[in-house]
C-alpha positions in Angstrom: 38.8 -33.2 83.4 37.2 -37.0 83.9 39.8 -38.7 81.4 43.1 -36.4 82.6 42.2 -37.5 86.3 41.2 -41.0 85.6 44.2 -41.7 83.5 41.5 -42.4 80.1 42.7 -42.4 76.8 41.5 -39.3 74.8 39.4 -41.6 72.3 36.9 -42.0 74.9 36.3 -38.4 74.8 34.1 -38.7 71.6 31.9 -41.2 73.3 31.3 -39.2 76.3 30.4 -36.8 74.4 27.6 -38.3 73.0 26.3 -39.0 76.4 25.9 -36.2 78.2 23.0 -35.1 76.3 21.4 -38.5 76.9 22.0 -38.4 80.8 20.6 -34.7 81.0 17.4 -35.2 78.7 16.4 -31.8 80.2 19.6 -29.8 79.7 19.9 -27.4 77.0 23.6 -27.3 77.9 24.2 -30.8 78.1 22.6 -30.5 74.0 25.4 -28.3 73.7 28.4 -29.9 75.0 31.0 -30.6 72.5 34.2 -32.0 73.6 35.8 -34.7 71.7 39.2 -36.1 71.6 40.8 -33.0 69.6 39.6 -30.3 72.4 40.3 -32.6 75.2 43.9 -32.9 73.9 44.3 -29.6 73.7 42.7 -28.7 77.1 44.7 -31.2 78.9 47.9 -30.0 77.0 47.8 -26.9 76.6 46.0 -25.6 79.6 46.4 -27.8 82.5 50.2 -29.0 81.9 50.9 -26.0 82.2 48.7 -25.4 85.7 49.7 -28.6 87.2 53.5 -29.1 86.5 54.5 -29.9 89.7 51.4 -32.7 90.4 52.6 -34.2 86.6 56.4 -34.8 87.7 55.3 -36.2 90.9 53.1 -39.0 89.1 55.5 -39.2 86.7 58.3 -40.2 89.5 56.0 -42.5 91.3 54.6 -44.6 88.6 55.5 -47.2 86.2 55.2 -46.1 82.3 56.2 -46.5 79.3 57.8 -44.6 76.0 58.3 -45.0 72.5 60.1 -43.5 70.6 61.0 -42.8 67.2 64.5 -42.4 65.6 63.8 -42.6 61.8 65.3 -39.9 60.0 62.6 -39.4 57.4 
């Protein structure tokens, strides 16, 4: 997937989505295509994490990132 490979956020998503069928006038598939931020999420998490563990940790290792987290107890 374009945003998992290029690092995208998953926002951009629902404005790609809006372009294929502008870039493929022609296309009855690219009228079709629906994939916003939600099924993007999903696809990236739930279906290529899981094929590409060992590519993830070595990014992971060899880049610079950061986390936030959150310790309320609410």
């Amino acid at each position: 997937m374009f945003v998992a490979k290029h690092n995208l956020a998953f926002l951009m998503s629902d404005q790609a989505n809006k372009l294929c069928p502008k870039m493929f006038l022609d296309s009855e598939i690219a009228k079709q295509f629906s994939c916003g931020r939600t099924k993007t999420t999903a696809v990236v998490k739930q279906a290529l994490a899981i094929q590409f563990p060992s590519k993830i940790m070595s990014v992971a290792s060899n880049s610079f990132f950061s986390m936030l987290m959150d310790e309320s107890n609410d």
